[in-house]
RODO-2510 file (C-alpha; in nm, 4 decimals, decimal comma):
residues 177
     n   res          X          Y          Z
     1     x     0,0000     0,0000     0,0000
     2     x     0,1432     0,3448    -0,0898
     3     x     0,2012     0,5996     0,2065
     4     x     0,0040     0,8967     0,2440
     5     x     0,1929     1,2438     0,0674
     6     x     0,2182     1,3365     0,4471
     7     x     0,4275     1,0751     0,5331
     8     x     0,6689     1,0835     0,2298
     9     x     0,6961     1,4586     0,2879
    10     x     0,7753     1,4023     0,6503
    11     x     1,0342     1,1127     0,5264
    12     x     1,1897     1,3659     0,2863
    13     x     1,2256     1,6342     0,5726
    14     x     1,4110     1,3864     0,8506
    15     x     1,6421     1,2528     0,6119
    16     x     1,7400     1,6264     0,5380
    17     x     1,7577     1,6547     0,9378
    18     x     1,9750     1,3479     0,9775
    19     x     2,2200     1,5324     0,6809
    20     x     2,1684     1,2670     0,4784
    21     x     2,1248     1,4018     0,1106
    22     x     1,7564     1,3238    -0,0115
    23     x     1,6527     1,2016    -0,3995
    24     x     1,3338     1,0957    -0,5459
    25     x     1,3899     0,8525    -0,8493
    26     x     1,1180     0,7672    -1,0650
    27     x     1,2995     0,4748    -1,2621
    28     x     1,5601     0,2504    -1,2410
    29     x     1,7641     0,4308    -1,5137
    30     x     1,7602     0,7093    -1,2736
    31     x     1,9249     0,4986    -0,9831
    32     x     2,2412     0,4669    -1,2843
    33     x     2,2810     0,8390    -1,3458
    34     x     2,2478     0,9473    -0,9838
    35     x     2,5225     0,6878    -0,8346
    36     x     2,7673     0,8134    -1,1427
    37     x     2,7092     1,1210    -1,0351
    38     x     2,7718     1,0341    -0,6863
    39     x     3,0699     0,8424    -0,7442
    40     x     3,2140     1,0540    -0,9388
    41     x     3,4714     0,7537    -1,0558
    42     x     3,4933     0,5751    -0,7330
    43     x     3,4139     0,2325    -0,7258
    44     x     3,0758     0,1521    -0,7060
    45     x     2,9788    -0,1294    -0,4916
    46     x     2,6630    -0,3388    -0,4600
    47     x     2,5132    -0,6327    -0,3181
    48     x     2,4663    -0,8787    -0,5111
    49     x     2,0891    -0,8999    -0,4214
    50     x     2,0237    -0,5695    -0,5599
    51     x     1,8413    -0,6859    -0,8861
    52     x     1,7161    -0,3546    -0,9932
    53     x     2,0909    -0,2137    -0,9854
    54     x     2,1888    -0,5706    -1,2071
    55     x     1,9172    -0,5276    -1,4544
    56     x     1,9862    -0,1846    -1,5350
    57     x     2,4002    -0,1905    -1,4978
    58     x     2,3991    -0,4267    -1,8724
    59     x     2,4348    -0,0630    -2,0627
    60     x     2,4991     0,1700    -1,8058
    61     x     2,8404     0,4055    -1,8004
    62     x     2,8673     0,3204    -1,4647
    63     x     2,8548    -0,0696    -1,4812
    64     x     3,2683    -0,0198    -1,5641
    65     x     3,2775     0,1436    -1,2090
    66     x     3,1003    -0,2106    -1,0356
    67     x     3,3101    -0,3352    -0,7565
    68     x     3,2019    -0,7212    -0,6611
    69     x     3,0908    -0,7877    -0,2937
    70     x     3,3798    -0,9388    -0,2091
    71     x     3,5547    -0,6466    -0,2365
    72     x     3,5335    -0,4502     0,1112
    73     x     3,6736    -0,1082     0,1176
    74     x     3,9815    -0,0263     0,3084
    75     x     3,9824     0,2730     0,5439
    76     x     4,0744     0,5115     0,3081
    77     x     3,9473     0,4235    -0,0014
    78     x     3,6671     0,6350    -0,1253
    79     x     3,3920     0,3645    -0,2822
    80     x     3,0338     0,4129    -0,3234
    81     x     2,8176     0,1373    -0,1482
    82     x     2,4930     0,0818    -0,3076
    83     x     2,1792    -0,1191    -0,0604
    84     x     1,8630    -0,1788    -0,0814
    85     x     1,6255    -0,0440     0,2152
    86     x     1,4116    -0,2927     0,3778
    87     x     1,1829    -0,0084     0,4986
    88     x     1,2063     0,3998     0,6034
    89     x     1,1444     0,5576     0,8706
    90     x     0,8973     0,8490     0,8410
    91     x     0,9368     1,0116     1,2396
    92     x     1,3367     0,9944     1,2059
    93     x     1,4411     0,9868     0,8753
    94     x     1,6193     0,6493     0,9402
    95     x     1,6570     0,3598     0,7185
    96     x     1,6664     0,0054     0,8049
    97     x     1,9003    -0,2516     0,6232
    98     x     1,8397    -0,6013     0,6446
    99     x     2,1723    -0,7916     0,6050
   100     x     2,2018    -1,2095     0,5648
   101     x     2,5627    -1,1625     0,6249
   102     x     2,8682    -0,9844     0,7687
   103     x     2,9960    -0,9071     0,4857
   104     x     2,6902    -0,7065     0,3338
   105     x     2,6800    -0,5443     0,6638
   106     x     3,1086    -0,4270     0,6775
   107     x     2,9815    -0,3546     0,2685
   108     x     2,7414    -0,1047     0,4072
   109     x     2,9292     0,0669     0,6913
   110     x     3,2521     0,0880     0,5511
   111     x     3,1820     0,2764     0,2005
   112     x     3,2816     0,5974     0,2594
   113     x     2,9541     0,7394     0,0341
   114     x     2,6562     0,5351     0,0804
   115     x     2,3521     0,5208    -0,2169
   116     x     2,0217     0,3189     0,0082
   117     x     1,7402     0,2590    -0,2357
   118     x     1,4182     0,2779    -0,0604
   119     x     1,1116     0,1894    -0,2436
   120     x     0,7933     0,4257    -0,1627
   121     x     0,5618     0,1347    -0,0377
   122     x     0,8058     0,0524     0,2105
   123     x     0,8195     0,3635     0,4149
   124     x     0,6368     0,3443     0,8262
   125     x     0,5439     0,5997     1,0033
   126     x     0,7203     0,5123     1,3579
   127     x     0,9893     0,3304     1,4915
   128     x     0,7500     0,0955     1,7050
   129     x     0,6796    -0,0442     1,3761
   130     x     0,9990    -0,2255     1,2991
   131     x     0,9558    -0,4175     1,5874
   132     x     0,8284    -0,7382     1,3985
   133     x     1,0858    -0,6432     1,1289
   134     x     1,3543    -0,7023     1,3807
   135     x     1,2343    -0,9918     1,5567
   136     x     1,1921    -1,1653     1,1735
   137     x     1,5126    -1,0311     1,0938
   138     x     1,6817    -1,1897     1,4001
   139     x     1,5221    -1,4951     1,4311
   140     x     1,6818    -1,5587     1,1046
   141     x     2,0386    -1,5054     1,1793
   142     x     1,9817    -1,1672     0,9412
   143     x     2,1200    -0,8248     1,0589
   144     x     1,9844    -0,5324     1,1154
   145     x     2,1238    -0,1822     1,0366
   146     x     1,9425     0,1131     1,1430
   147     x     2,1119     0,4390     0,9629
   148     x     2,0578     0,8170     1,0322
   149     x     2,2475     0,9681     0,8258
   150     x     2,5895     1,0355     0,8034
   151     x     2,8163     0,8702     1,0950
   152     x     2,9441     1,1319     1,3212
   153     x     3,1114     1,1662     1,6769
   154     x     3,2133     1,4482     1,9183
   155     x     3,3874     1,2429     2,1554
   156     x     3,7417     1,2342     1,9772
   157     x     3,9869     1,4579     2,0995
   158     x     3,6149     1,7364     2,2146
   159     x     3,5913     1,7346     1,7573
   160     x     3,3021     1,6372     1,5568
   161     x     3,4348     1,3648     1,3342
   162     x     3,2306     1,2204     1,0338
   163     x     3,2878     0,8447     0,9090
   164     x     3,4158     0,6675     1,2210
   165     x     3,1639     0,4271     1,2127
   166     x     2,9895     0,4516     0,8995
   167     x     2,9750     0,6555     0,6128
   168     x     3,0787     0,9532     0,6097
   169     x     2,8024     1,0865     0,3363
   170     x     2,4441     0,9117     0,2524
   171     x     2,2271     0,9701    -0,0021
   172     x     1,8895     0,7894     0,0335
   173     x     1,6460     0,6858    -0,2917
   174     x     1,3034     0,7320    -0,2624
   175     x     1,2330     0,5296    -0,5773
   176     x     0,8693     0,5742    -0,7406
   177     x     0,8325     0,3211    -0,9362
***
């Protein structure tokens, strides 16, 4: 079921609070052109569950750019992660990942730009809401990522530091479609 306008709009606005940067995609050749742009010839890198980034990487510039899975980005290498959302948060802006293993979850924290696809229908309005989500997701063996934006700290030295454990820049994908 598609969310209310309300709820997208108040989606849009707590990303923006969180500093995350916020776009609305209306296809899946859009999701190509914006990560380019994003990566601005980093290496791209994306699960290998994301189908709607395989389908549409066949004749893409970027698909030259796609780093496998197994690759996991050193500390200072500047990559672009790409995930898929398992829902968004509408009261905090937050997105929750759904991981099956370790690796997809180092994949998503340690990309120094992260790119999380979120598909319209799968946006709550409250955090109470994931509860379910998370007791699925654990009972499983799956991990769960909640992100809020950027990662930042003040507690290093009394300086706010970005990308200590996390990203240090996230654009989310509110993808139409």
């Amino acid at each position: 079921m598609k969310p209310s306008a309300d709820l997208l709009s108040q989606f849009e606005e707590m990303v923006g609070v969180s500093d995350a940067h916020f776009h609305r995609i209306s296809s899946s050749d859009e999701i190509l052109k914006l990560a380019d742009e994003i990566a601005d010839g980093a290496p791209v890198v994306v699960w290998e569950e994301t189908a709607v980034w395989e389908e549409t990487t066949e004749d893409g510039d970027i698909a030259s750019h796609i780093a496998s899975i197994d690759h996991i980005p050193g500390p200072q290498e500047r990559t672009l992660g790409v995930v898929v959302a398992r829902c968004g948060v509408a009261e905090t802006g937050s997105v929750v990942l759904v991981e099956e293993t370790r690796q997809q979850m180092l994949h998503s924290l340690l990309s120094q730009e992260l790119l999380v696809l979120v598909h319209t229908e799968d946006i709550i309005a409250t955090m109470p809401e994931t509860a379910t989500l998370i007791l699925e997701a654990s009972s499983a063996g799956k991990h769960v990522t909640f992100l809020s934006g950027p990662s930042r700290t003040g507690d290093i030295e009394l300086r706010h530091v970005s990308g200590i454990q996390g990203p240090c820049e996230v654009h989310v994908a509110l993808c139409d479609w």
